[in-house]
N, C-alpha and C positions, 0 to 999 in steps of 0.2 A: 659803593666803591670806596669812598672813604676810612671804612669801618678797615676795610682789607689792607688801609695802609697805617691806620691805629694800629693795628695788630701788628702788621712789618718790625714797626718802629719799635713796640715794647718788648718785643723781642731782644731786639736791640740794645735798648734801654734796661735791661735787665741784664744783659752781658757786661755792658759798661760798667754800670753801678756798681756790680758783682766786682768787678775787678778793680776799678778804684777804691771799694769799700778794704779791699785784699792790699791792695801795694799802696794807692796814693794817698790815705789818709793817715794822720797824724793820735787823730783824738782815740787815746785808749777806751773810751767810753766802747766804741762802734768795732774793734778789734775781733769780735767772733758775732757775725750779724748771719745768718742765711736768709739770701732773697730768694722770697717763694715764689714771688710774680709780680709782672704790671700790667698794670691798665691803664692806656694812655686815652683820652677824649677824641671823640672825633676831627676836633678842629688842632687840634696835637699842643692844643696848650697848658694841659695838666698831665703831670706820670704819676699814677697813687704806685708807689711800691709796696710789697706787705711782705714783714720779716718775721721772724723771730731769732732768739736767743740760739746761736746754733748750740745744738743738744738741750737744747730747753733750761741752759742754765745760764742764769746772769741776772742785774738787777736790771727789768722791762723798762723802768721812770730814768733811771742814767743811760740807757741805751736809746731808749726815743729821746731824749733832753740832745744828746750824742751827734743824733742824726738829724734832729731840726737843726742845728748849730752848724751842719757838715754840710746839709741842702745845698744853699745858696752856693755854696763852691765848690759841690759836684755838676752842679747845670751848665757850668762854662763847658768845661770837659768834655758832655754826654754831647753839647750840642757839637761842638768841632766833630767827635767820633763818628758824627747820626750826619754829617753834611749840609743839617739844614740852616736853614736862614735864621726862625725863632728857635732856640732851647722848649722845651717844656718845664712848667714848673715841678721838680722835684718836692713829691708829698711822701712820707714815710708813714704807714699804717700796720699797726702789730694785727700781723695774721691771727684770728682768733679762732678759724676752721679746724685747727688740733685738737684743742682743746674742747670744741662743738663736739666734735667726733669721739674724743675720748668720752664727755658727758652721754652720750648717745650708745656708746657699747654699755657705757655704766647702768644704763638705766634699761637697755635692751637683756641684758643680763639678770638684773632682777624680777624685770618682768616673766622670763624663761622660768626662774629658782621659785618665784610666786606662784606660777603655775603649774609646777610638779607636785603632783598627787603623793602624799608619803606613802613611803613603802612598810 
């Protein structure tokens, strides 16, 4: 039962983020971020966000530097928005499943091209 309100919440907590990332933050660092998703803890005291560079372009090391700096004074925020009593701790994690993915056509591609018999 608890899992089902993990999930409620990062929902949640992924709209918020989303949209103070958009309107209420200052730091140019964090100014084109797409959040992919969260994942908040059963007991709701950690949120891992996972972003990346929206369009895949930006320097990764100033934009996570960006969002650890931004953390601490997005969590006031998220928790007023979410109603509850503790915030969760806001964790920023660069989605690295794009890039898995793209590694994975890459290599699923060559395997196909290694396997054709020349004509």
């Amino acid at each position: 039962m608890a899992g089902h309100r993990a999930d409620r919440i990062a929902v949640r907590v992924q709209e918020e983020v989303t949209r103070l990332l958009r309107e209420g933050v200052i730091d140019p660092r964090v100014g084109n971020v797409s959040v992919l998703g969260v994942t908040v803890t059963d007991d709701l005291s950690v949120a891992t966000i996972r972003w990346l560079p929206f369009g895949g372009i930006g320097d990764r090391a100033a934009i996570a530097a960006g969002l650890k700096a931004v953390a601490p004074m997005l969590r006031g925020p998220v928790g007023r928005s979410l109603g509850i009593r503790h915030s969760p701790e806001l964790r920023f994690e660069l989605d690295r499943n794009v890039e898995y993915a793209a590694q994975m056509d890459d290599l699923f591609a060559r395997i196909r091209r290694d396997g054709e018999e020349p004509s």
